[in-house]
N, CA, C, O and CB atoms as a CASP TS submission, in Angstrom:
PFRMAT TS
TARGET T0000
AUTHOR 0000-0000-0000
METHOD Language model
MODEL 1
PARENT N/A
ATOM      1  N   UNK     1      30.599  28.790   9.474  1.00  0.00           N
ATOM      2  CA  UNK     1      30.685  27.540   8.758  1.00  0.00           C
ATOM      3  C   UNK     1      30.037  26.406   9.553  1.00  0.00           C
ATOM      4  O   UNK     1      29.378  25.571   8.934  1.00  0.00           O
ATOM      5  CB  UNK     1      32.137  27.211   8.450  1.00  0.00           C
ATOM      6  N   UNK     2      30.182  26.314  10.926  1.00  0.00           N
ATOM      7  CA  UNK     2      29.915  25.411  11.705  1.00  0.00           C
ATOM      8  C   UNK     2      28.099  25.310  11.464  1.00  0.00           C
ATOM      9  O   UNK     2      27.663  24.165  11.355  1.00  0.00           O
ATOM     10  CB  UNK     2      30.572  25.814  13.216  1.00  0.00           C
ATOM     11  N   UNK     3      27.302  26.219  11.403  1.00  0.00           N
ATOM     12  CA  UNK     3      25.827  26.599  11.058  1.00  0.00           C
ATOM     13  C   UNK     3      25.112  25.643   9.823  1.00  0.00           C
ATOM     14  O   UNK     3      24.148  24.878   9.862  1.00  0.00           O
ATOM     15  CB  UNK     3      25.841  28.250  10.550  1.00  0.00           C
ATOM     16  N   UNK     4      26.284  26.152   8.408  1.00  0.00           N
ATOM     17  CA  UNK     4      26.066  25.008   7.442  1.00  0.00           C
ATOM     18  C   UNK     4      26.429  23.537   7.186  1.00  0.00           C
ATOM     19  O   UNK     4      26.031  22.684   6.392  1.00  0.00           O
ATOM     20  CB  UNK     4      26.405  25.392   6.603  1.00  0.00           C
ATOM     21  N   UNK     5      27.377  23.576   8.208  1.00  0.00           N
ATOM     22  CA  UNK     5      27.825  21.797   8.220  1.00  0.00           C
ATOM     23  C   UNK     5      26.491  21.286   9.274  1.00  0.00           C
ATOM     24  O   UNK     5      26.243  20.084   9.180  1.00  0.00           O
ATOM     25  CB  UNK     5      29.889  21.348   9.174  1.00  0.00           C
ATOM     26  N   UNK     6      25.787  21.925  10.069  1.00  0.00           N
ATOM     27  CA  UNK     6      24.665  21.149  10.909  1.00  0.00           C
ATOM     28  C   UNK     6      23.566  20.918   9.833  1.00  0.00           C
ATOM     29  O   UNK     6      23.117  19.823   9.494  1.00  0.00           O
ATOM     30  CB  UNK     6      24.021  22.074  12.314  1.00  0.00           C
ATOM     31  N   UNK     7      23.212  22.136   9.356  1.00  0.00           N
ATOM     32  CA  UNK     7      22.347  22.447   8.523  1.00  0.00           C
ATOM     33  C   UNK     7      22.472  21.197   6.729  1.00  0.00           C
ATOM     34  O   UNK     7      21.568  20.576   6.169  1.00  0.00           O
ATOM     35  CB  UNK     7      22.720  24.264   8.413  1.00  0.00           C
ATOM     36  N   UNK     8      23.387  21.266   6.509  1.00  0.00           N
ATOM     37  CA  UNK     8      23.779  19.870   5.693  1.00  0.00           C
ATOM     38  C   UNK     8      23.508  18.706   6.104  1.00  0.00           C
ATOM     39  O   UNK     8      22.840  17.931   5.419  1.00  0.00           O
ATOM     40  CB  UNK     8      25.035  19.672   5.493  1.00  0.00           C
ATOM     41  N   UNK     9      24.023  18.371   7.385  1.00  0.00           N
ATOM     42  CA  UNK     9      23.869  16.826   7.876  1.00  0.00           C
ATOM     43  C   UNK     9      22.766  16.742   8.365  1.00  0.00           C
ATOM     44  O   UNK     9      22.535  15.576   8.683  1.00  0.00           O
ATOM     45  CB  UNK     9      24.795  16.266   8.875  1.00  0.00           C
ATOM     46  N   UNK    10      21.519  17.782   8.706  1.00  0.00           N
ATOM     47  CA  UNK    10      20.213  17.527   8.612  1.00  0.00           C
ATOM     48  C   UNK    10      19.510  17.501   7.798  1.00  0.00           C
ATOM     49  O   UNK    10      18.427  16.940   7.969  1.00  0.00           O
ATOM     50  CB  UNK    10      19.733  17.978   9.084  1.00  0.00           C
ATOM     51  N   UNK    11      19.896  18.213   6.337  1.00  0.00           N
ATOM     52  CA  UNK    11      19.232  17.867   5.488  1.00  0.00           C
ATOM     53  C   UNK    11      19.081  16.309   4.895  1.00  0.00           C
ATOM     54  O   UNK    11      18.090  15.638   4.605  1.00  0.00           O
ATOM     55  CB  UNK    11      19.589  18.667   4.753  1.00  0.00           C
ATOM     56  N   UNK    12      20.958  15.963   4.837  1.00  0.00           N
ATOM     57  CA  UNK    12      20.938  15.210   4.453  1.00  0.00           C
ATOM     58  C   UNK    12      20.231  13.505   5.276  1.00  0.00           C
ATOM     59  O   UNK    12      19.892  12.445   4.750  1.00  0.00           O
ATOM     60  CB  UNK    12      22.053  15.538   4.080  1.00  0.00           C
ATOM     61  N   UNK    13      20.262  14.032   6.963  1.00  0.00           N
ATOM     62  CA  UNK    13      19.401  13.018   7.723  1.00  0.00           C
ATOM     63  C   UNK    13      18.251  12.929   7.064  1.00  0.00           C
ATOM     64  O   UNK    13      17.836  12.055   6.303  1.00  0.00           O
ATOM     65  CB  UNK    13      19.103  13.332   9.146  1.00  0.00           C
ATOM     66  N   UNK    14      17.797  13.890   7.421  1.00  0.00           N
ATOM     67  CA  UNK    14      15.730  13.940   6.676  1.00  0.00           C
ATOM     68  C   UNK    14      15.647  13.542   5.202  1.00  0.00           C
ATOM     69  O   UNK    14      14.489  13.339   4.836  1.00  0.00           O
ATOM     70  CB  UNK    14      14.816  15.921   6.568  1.00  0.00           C
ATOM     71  N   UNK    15      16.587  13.379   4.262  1.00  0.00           N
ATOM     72  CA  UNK    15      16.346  12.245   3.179  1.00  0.00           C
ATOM     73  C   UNK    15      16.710  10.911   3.129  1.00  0.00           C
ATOM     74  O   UNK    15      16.153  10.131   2.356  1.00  0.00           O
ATOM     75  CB  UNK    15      16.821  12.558   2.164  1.00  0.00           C
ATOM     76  N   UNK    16      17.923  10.456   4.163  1.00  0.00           N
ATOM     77  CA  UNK    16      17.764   9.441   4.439  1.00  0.00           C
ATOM     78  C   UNK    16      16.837   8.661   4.968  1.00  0.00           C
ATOM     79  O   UNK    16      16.978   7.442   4.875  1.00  0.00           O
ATOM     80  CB  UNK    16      18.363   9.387   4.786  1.00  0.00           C
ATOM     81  N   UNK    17      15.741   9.197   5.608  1.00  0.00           N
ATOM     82  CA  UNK    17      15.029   9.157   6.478  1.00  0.00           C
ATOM     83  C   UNK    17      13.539   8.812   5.962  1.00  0.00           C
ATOM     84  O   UNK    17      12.793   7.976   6.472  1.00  0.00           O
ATOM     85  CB  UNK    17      15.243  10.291   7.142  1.00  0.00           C
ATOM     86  N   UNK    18      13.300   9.515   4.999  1.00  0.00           N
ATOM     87  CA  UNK    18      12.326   9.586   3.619  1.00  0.00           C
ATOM     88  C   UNK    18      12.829   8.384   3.050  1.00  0.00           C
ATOM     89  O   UNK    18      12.268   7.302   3.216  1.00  0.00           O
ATOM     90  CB  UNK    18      12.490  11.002   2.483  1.00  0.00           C
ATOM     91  N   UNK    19      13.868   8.537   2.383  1.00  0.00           N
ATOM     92  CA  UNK    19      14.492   7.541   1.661  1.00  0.00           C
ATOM     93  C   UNK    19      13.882   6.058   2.093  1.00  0.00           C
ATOM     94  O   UNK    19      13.088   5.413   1.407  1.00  0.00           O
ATOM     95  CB  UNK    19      16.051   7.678   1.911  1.00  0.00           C
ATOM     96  N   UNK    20      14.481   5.614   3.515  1.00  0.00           N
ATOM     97  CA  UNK    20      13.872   4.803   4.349  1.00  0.00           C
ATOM     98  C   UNK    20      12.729   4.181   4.399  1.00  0.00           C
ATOM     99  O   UNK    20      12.368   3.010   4.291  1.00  0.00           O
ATOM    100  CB  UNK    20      13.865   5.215   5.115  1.00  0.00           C
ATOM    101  N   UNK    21      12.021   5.604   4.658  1.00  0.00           N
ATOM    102  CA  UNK    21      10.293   5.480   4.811  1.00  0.00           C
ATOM    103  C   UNK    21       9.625   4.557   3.424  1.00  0.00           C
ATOM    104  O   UNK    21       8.894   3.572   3.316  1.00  0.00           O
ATOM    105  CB  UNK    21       9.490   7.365   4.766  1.00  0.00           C
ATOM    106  N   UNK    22      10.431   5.621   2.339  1.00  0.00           N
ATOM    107  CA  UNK    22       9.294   4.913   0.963  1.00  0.00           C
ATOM    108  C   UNK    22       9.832   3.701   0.893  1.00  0.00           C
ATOM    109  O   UNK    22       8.998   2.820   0.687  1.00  0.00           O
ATOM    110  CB  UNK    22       9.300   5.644  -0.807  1.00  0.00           C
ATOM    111  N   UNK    23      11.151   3.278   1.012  1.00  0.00           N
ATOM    112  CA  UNK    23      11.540   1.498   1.019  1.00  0.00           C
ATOM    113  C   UNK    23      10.922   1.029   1.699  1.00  0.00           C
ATOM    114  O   UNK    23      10.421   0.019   1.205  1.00  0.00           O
ATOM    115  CB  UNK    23      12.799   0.897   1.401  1.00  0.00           C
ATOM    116  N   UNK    24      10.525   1.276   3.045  1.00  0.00           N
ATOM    117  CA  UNK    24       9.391   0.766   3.725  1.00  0.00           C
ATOM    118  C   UNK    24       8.049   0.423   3.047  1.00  0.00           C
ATOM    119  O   UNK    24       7.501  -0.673   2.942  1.00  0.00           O
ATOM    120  CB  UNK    24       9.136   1.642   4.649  1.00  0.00           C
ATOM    121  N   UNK    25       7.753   1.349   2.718  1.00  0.00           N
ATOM    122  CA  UNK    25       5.855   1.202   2.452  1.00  0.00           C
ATOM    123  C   UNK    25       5.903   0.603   0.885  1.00  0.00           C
ATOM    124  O   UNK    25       4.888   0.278   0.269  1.00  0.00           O
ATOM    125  CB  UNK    25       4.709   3.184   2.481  1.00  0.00           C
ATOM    126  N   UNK    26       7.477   0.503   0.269  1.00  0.00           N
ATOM    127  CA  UNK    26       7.295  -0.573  -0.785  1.00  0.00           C
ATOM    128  C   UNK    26       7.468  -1.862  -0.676  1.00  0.00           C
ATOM    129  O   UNK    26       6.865  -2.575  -1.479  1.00  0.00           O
ATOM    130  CB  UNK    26       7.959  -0.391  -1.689  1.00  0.00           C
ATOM    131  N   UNK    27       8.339  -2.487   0.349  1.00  0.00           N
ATOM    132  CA  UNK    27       8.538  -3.650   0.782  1.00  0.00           C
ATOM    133  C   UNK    27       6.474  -4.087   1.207  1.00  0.00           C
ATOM    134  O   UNK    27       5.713  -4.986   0.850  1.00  0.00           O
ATOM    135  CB  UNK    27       9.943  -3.503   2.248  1.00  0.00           C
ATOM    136  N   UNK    28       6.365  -3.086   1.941  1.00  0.00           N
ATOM    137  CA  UNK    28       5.172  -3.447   2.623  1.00  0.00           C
ATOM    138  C   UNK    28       4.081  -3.650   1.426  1.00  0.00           C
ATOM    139  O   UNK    28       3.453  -4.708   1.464  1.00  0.00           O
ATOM    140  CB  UNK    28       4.751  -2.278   3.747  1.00  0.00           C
ATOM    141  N   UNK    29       3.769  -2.653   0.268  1.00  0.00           N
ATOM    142  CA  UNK    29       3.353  -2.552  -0.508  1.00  0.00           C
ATOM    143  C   UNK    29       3.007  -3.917  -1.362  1.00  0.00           C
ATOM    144  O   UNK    29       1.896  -4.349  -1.671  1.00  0.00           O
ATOM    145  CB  UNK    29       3.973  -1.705  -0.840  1.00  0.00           C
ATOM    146  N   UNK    30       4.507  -4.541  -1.686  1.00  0.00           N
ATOM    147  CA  UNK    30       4.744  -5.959  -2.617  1.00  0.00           C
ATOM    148  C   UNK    30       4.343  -7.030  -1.725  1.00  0.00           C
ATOM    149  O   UNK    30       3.893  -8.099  -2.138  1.00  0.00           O
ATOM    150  CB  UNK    30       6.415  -6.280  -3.150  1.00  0.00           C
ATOM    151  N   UNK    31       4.522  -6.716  -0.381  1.00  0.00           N
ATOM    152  CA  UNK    31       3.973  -8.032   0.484  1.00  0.00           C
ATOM    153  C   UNK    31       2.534  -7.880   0.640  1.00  0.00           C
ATOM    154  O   UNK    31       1.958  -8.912   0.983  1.00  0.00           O
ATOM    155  CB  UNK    31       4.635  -8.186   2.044  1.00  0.00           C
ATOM    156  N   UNK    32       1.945  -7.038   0.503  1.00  0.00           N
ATOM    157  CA  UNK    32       0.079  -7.144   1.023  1.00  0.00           C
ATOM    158  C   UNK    32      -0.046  -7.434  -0.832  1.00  0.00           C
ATOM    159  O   UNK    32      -0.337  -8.595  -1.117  1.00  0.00           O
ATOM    160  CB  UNK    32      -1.117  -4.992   2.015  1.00  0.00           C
ATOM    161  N   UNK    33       0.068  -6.880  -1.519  1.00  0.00           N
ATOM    162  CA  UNK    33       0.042  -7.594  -3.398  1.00  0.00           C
ATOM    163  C   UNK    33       0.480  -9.055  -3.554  1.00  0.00           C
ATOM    164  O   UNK    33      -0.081  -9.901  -4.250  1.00  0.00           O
ATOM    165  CB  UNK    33       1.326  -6.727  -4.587  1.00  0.00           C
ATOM    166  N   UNK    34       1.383  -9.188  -2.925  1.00  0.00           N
ATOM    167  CA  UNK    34       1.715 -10.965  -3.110  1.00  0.00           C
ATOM    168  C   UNK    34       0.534 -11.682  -2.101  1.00  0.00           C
ATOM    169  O   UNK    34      -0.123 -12.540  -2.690  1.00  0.00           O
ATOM    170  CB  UNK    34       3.664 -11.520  -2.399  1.00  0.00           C
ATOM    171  N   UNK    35       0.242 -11.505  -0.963  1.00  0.00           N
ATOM    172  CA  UNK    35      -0.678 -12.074  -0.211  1.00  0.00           C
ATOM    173  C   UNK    35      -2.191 -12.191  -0.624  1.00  0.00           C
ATOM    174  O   UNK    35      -3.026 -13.092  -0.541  1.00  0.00           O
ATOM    175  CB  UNK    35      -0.570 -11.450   0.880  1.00  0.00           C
ATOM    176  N   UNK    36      -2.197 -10.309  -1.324  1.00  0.00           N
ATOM    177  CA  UNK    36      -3.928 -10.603  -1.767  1.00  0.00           C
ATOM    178  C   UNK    36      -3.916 -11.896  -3.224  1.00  0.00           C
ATOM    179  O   UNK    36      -4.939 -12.533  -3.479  1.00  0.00           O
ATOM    180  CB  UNK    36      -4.835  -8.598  -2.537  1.00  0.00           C
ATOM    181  N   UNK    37      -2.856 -12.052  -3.877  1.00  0.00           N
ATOM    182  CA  UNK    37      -3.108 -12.783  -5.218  1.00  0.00           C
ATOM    183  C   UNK    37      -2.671 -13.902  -4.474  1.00  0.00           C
ATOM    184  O   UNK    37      -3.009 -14.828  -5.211  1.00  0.00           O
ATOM    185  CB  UNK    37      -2.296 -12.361  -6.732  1.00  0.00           C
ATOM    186  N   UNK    38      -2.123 -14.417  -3.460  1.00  0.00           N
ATOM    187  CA  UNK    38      -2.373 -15.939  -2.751  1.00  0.00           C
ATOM    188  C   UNK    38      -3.674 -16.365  -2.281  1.00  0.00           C
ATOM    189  O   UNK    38      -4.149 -17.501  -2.289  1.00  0.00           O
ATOM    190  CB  UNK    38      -1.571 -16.104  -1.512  1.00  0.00           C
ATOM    191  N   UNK    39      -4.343 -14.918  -1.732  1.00  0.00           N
ATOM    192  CA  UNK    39      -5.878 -15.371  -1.254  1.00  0.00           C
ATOM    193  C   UNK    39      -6.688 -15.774  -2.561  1.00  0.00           C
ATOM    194  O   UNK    39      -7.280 -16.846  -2.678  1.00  0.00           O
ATOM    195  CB  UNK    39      -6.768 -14.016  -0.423  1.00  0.00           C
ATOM    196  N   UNK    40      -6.629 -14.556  -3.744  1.00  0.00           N
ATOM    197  CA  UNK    40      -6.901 -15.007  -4.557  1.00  0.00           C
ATOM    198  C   UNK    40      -6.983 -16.353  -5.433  1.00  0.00           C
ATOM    199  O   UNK    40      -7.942 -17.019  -5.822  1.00  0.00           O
ATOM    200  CB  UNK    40      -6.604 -14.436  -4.737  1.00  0.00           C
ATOM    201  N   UNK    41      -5.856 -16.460  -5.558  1.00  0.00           N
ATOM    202  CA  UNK    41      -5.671 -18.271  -6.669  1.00  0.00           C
ATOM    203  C   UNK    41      -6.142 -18.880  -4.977  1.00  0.00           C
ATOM    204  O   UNK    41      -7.306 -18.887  -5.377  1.00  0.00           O
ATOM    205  CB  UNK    41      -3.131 -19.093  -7.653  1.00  0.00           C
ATOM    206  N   UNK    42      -6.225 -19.206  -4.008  1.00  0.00           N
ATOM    207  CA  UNK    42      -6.984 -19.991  -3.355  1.00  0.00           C
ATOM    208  C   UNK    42      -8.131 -20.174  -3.366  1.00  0.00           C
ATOM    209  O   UNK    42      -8.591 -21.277  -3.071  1.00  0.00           O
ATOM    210  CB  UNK    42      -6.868 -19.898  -2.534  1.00  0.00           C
ATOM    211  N   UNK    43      -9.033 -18.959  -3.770  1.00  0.00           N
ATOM    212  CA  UNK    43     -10.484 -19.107  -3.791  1.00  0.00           C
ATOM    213  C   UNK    43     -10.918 -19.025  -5.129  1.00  0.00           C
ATOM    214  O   UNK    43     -12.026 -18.742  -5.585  1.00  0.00           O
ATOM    215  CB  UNK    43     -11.191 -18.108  -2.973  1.00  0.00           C
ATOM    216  N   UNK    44      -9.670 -19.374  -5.781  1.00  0.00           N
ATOM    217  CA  UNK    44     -10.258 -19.225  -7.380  1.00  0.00           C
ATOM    218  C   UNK    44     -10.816 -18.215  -8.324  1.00  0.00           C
ATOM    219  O   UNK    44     -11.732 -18.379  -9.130  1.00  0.00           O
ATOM    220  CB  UNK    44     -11.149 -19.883  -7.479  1.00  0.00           C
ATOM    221  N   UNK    45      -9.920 -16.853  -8.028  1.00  0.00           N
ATOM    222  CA  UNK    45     -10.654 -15.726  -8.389  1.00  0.00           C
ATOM    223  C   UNK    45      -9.317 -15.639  -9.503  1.00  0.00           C
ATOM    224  O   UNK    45      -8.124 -15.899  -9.344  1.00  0.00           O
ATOM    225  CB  UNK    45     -11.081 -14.375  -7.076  1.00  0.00           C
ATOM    226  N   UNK    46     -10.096 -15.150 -10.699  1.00  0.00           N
ATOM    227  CA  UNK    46      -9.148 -14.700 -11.514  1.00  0.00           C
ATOM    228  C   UNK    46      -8.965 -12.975 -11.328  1.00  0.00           C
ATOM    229  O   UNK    46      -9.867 -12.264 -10.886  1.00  0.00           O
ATOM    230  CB  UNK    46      -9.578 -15.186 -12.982  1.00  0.00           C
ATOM    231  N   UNK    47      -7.725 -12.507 -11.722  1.00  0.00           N
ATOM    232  CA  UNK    47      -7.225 -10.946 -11.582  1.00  0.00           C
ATOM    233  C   UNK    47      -8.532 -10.109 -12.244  1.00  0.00           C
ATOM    234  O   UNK    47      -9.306  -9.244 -11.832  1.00  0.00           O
ATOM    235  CB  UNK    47      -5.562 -10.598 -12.578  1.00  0.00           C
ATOM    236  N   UNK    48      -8.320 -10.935 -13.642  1.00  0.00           N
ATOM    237  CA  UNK    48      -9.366  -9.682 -13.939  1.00  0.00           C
ATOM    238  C   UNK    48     -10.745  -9.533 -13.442  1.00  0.00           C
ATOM    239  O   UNK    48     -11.135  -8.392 -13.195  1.00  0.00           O
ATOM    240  CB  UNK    48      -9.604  -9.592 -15.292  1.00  0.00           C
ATOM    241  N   UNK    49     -11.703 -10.749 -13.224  1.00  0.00           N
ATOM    242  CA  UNK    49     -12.593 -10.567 -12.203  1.00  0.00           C
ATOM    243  C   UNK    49     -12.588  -9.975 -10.861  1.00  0.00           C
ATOM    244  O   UNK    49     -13.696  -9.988 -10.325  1.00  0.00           O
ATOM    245  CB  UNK    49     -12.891 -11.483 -12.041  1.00  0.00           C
ATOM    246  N   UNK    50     -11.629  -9.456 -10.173  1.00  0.00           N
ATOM    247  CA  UNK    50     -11.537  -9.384  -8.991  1.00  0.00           C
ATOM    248  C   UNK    50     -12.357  -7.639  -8.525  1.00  0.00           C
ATOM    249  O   UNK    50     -12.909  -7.158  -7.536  1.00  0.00           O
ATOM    250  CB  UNK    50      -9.859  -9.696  -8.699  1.00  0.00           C
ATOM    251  N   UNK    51     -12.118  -7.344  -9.448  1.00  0.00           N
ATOM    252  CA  UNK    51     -12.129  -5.864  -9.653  1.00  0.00           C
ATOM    253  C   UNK    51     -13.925  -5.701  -9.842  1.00  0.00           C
ATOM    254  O   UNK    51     -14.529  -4.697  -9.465  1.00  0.00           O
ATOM    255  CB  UNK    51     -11.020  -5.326 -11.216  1.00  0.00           C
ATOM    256  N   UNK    52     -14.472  -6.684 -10.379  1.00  0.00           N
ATOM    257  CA  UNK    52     -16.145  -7.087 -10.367  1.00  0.00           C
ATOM    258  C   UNK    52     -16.694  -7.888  -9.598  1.00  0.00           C
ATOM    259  O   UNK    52     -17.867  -8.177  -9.834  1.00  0.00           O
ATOM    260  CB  UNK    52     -16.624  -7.628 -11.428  1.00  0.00           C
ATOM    261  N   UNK    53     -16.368  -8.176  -9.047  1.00  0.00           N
ATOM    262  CA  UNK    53     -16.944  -8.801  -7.630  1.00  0.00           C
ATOM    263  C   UNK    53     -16.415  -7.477  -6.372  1.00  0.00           C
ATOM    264  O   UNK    53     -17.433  -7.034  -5.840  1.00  0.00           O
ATOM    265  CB  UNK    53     -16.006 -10.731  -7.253  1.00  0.00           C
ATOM    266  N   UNK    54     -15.479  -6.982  -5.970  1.00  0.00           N
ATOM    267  CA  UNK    54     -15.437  -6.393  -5.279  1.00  0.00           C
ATOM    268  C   UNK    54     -16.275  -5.034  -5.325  1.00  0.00           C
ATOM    269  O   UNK    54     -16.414  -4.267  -4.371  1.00  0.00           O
ATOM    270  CB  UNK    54     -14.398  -6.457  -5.182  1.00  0.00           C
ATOM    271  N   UNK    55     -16.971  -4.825  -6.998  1.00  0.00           N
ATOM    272  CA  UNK    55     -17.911  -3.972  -6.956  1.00  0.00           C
ATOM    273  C   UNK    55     -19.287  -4.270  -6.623  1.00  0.00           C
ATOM    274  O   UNK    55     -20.054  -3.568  -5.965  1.00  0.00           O
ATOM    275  CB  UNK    55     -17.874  -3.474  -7.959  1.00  0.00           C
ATOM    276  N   UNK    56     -19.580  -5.756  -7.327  1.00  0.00           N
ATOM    277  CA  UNK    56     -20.535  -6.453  -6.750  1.00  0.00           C
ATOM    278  C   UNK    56     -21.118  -6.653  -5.056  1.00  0.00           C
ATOM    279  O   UNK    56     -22.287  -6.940  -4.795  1.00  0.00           O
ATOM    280  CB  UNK    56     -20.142  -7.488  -7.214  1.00  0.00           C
ATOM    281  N   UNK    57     -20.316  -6.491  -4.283  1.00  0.00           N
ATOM    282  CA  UNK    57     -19.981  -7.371  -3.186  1.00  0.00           C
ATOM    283  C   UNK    57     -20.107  -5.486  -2.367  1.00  0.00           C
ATOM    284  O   UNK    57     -20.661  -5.398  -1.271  1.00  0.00           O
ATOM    285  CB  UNK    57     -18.098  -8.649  -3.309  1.00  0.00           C
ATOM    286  N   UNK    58     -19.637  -4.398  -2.940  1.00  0.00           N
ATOM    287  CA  UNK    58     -20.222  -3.254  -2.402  1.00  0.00           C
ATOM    288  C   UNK    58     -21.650  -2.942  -2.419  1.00  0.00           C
ATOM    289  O   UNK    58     -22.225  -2.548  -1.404  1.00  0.00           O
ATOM    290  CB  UNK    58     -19.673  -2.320  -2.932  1.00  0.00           C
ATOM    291  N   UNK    59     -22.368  -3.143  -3.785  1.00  0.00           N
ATOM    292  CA  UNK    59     -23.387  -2.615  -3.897  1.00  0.00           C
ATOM    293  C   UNK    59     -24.157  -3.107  -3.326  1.00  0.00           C
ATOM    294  O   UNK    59     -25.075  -2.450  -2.834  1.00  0.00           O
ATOM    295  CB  UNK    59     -23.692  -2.438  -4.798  1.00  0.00           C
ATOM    296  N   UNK    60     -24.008  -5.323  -3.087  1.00  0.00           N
ATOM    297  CA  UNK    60     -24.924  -5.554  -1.939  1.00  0.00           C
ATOM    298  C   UNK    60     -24.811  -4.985  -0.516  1.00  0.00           C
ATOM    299  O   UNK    60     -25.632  -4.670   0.345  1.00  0.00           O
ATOM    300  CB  UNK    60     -24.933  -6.829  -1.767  1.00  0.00           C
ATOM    301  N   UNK    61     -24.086  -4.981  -0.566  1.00  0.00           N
ATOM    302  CA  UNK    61     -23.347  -4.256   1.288  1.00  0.00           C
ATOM    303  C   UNK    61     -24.458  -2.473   1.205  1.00  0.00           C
ATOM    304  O   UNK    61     -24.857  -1.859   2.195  1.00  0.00           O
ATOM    305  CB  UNK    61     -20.367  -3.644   1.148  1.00  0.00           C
ATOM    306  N   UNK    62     -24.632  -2.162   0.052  1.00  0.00           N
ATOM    307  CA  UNK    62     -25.103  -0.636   0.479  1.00  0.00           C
ATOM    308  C   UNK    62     -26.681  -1.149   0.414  1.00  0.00           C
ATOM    309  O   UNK    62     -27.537  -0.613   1.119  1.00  0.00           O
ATOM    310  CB  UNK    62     -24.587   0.919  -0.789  1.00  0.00           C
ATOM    311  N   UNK    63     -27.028  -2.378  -0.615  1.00  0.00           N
ATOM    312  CA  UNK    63     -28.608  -2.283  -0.370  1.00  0.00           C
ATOM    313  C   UNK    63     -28.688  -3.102   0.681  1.00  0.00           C
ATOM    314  O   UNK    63     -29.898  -3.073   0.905  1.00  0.00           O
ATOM    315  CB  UNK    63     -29.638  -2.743  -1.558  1.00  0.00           C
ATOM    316  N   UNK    64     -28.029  -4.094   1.792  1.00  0.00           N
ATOM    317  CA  UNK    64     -28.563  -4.734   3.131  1.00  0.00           C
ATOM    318  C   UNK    64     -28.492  -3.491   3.905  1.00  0.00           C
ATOM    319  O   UNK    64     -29.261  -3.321   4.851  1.00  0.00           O
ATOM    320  CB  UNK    64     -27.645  -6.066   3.834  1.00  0.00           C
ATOM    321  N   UNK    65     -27.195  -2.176   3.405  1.00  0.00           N
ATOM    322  CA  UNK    65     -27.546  -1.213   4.580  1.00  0.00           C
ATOM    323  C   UNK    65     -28.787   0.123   4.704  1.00  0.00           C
ATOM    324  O   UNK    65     -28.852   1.040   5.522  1.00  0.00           O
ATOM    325  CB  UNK    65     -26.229  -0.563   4.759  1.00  0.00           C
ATOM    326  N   UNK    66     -29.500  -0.146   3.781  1.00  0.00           N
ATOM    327  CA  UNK    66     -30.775   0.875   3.728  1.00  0.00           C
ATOM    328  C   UNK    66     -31.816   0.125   4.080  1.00  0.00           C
ATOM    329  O   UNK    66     -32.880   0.704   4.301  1.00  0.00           O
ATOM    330  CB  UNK    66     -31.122   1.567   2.331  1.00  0.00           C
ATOM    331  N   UNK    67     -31.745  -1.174   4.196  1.00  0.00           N
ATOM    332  CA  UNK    67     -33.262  -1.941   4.470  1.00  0.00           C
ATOM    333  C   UNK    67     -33.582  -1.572   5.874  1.00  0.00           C
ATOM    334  O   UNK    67     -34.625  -1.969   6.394  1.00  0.00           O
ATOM    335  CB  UNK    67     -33.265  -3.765   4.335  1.00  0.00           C
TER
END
């Protein structure tokens, strides 16, 4: 018995643990999303443009890098 009570309270560690992790990288997640749409409305970019300029803004980047 003693085998499955370790074997339990490690399982159940390693989802707390997970558990943890993804609250992490969602906290982190909503804070780099709130920051990029502050940079945004500062420089006056609307949402839905953002997504066309950042394609824009590649393709010059690939033709300055073949010249």
């Amino acid at each position: 018995m003693e085998g499955t009570n370790y074997l339990t309270v490690a399982y159940l560690g390693m989802i707390a643990a997970i558990a943890l992790w993804t609250w992490t990288v969602v906290v982190r997640s909503r804070s780099i999303e709130a920051r990029l749409e502050a940079v945004e409305l500062s420089i006056g970019i609307d949402a839905s443009l953002a997504d066309e300029i950042a394609v824009q803004s590649n393709v010059s980047a690939q033709d300055d890098a073949t010249v």
